[in-house]
N, C-alpha and C positions, 0 to 999 in steps of 0.2 A: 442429399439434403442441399438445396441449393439456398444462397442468401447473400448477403452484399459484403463483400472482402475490401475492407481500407486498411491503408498503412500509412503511420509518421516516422520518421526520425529525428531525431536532436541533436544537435552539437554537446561537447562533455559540461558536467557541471561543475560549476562553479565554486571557490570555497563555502565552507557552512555557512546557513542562510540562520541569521537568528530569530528575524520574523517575516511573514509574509501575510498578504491579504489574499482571499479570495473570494471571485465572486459568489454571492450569496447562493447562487442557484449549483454551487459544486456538491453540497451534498444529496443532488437530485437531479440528474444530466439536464440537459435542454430538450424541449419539446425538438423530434426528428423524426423523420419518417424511418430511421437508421439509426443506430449507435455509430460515430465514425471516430475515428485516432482522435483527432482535437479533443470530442468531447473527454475521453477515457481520460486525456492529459488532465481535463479540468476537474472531473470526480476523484480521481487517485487521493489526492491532499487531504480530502474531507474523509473518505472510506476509510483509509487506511490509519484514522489518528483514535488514540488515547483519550478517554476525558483527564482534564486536568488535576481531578481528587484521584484516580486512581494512578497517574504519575507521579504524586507527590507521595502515595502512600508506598511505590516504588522505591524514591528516593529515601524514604523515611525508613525502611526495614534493608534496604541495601540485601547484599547476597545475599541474606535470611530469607526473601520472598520466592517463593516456586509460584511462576505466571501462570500458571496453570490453574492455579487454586483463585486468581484472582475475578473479579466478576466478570470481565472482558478480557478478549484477546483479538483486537487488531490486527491489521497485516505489521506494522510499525512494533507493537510488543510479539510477533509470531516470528520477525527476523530477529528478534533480542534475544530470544527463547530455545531458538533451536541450536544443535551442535551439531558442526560441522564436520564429518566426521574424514571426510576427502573434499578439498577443495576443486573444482572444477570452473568451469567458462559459465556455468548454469546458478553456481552461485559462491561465490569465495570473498575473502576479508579482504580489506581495500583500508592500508593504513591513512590518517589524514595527513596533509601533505607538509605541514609542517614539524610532523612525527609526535604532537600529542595524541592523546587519545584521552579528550573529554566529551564522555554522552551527553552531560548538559546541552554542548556545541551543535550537538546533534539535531534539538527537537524543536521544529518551527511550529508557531500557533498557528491555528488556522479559525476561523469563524465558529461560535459557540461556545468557548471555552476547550478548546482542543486541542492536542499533538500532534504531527507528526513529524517519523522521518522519510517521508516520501514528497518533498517539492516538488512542483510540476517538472521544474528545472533538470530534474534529476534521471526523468522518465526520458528512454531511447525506443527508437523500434518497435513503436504502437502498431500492434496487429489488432483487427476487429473483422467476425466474422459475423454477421448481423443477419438471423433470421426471425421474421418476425417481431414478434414479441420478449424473443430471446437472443442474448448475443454471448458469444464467448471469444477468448480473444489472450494475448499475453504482452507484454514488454518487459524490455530491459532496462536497469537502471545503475544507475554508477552514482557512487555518495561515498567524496573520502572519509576516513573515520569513521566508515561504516563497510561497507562493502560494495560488490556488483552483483547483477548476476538477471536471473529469469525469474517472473511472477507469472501464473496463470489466472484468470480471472472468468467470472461467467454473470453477466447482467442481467435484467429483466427491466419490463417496462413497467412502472406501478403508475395510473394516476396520466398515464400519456408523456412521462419521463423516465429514464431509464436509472435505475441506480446498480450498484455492484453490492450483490447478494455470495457473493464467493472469490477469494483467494489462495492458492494454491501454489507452495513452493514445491516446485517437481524433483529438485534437487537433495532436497532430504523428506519427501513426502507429508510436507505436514501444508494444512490447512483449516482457514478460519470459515465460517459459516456467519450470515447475519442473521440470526434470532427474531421470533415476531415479536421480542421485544425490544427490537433494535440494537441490542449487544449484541458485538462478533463474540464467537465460542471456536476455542480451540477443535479440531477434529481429528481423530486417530487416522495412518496412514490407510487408503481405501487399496 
């Protein structure tokens, strides 16, 4: 299978980001003849978040909620979600640097009424393996008070723009799918 291989990297991030803007066009890549690293940086933020009612119905039910049950599951609620059962280089807890740990701190808005905890800022080591019409591809990401570790991801082109239809932690098996209804859905390990 041959196809077009790009890669970024990033310097580490930064403390918690409380809000960020992004461009409109991040929940749908840029028109490319290619998925490349930049773009991936630019969609992560928007793929990866929460709507805002179902974060607040989070914070409302606190550790009475099992995310599982809930309508969506993000990549941003799928690392909240999952237990870590051995920490590795692929994916482990990363306290915040000033040794609290408030998830509030955690969750940047992003365009639409959204969450996440994936800032661009955050994302290291953009792989993109671009065939065609489909690309797959992973990075690494570091977020104190949160964690680091490995994402895998797999895109498609819809419309002549590429969006992220799949996230996949390797390190405890678990992964989200984008729904023809636009909700990400938890997915049992394959």
């Amino acid at each position: 299978m041959k196809g077009r291989r790009e890669a970024w990297s990033a310097g580490p991030c930064f403390a918690p980001i409380l809000a960020m803007t992004v461009a409109a066009a991040c929940a749908v890549g840029p028109t490319r003849t290619g998925l490349r690293a930049e773009d991936v940086r630019d969609l992560v933020p928007a793929a990866s978040a929460i709507r805002m009612e179902t974060l607040d119905e989070i914070v409302r039910l606190g550790a009475r909620v099992d995310p599982r049950r809930l309508p969506e599951m993000p990549l941003s609620l799928l690392l909240l979600s999952v237990r870590i059962d051995r920490e590795s280089e692929d994916l482990r807890s990363l306290p915040a640097a000033d040794g609290a740990e408030r998830e509030d701190d955690l969750w940047v808005v992003v365009p639409g009424g959204r969450a996440t905890v994936f800032p661009a800022e955050c994302l290291r080591e953009v792989e993109v393996l671009t065939n065609g019409d489909r690309a797959t591809g992973k990075f690494r990401f570091r977020r104190e008070g949160l964690g680091e570790g490995l994402v895998e991801f797999s895109a498609e082109r819809i419309d002549d723009r590429f969006r992220i239809v799949e996230f996949r932690l390797p390190a405890v098996g678990a992964t989200t799918r984008l729904g023809a209804d636009g909700l990400w859905r938890w997915s049992e390990r394959r």
